[in-house]
C-alpha positions in Angstrom: -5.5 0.8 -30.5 -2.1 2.1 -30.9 0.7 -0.5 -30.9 4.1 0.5 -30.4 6.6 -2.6 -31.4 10.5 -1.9 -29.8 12.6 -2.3 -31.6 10.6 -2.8 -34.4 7.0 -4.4 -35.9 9.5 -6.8 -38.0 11.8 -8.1 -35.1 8.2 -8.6 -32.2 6.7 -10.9 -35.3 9.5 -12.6 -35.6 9.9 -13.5 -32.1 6.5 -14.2 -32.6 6.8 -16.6 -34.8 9.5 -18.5 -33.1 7.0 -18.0 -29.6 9.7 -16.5 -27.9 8.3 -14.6 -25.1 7.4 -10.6 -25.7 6.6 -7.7 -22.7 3.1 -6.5 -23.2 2.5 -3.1 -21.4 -1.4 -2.6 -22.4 -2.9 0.8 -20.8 -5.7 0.9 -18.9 -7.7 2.3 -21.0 -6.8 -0.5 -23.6 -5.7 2.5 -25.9 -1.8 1.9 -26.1 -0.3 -1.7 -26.2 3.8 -1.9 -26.1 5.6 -4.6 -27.4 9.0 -6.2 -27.2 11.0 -9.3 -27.2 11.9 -10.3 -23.6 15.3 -10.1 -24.6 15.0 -6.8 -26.3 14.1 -4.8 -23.0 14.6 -7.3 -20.3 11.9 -5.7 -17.8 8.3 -3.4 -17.8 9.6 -0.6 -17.2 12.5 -0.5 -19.2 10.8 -1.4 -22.2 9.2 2.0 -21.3 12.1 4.1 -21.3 13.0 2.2 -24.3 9.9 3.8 -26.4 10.5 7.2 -24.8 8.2 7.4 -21.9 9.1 8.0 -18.5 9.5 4.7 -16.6 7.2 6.4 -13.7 4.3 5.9 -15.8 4.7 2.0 -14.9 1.3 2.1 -12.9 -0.5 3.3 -15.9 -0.5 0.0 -17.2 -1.3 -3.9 -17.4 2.2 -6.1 -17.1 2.3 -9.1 -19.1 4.7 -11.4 -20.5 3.3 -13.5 -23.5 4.1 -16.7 -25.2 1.8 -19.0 -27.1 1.1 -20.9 -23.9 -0.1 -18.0 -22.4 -0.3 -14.6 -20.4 1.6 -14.2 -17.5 0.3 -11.5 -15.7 2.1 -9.4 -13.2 -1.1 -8.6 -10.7 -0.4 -5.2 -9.3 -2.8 -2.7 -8.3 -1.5 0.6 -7.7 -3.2 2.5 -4.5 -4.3 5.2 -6.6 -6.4 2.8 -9.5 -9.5 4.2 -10.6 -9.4 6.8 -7.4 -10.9 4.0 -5.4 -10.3 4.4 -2.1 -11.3 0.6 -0.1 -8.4 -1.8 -1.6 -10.2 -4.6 -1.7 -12.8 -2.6 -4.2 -10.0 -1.6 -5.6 -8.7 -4.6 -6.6 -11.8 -6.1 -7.7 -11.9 -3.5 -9.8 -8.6 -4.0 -11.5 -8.8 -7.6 -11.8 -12.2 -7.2 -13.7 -11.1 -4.6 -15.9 -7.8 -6.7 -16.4 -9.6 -9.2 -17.7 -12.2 -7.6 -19.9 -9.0 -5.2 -21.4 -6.4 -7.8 -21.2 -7.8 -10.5 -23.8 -8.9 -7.7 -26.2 -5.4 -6.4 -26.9 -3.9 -9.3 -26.6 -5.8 -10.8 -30.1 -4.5 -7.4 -31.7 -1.5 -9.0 -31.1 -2.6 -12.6 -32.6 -3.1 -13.9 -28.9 -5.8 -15.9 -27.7 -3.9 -17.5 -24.6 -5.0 -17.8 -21.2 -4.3 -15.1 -18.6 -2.6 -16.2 -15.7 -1.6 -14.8 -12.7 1.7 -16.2 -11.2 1.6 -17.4 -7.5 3.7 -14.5 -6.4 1.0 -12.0 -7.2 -2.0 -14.0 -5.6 -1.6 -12.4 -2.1 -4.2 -10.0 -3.7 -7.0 -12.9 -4.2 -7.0 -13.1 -0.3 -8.2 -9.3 -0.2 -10.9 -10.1 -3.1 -11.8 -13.3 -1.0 -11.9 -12.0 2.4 -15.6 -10.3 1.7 
């Protein structure tokens, strides 16, 4: 797995070590994790531009925000995921990649927290549950 710290590995283990929260952009793929104090990029897709890729490419990736008490993950399919057509397959799908991928990339990281998704983002769970 590549990991790309912003600004630096030395300032994300520090904040680390203080459990201040960090962005975690993980790729689908679970090749490319990108890392950054909250405070150090403020938002996804910034932290994006920040490490020189083009904030677009925000739907190329898993959202999180990560302390020690857990994983908070910003549940959004993008229409085009996986090139699956049906949303609610869609979503299923996502949601159980998520959390085979998420977990995984998050111990690279020296996280073993709990994934949750925030209320917000839940509206999704009606589409899983409406099968």
């Amino acid at each position: 797995m590549n990991i790309i710290y912003y600004p630096d590995k030395n300032n994300v283990n520090n904040a680390s070590e203080r459990d201040e929260p960090l962005l975690v952009l993980i790729s689908y793929d679970g090749e490319t994790l990108i890392t950054s104090q909250i405070d150090e990029a403020v938002e996804h897709h910034i932290l994006l531009l920040k490490v020189g890729f083009s904030d677009r490419d925000i739907d190329k990736y898993f959202r999180l925000v990560v302390d020690r008490s857990g994983a908070d993950w910003t549940f959004v399919c993008p229409p085009d995921y996986s090139s699956i057509t049906r949303k609610d397959k869609r979503i299923k799908e996502f949601f159980k990649d998520g959390m085979r991928i998420i977990p995984q990339a998050l111990k690279q990281l020296g996280y073993d927290v709990p994934i949750e998704i925030p209320k917000r983002y839940r509206r999704h769970f009606d589409i899983m549950n409406d099968e």
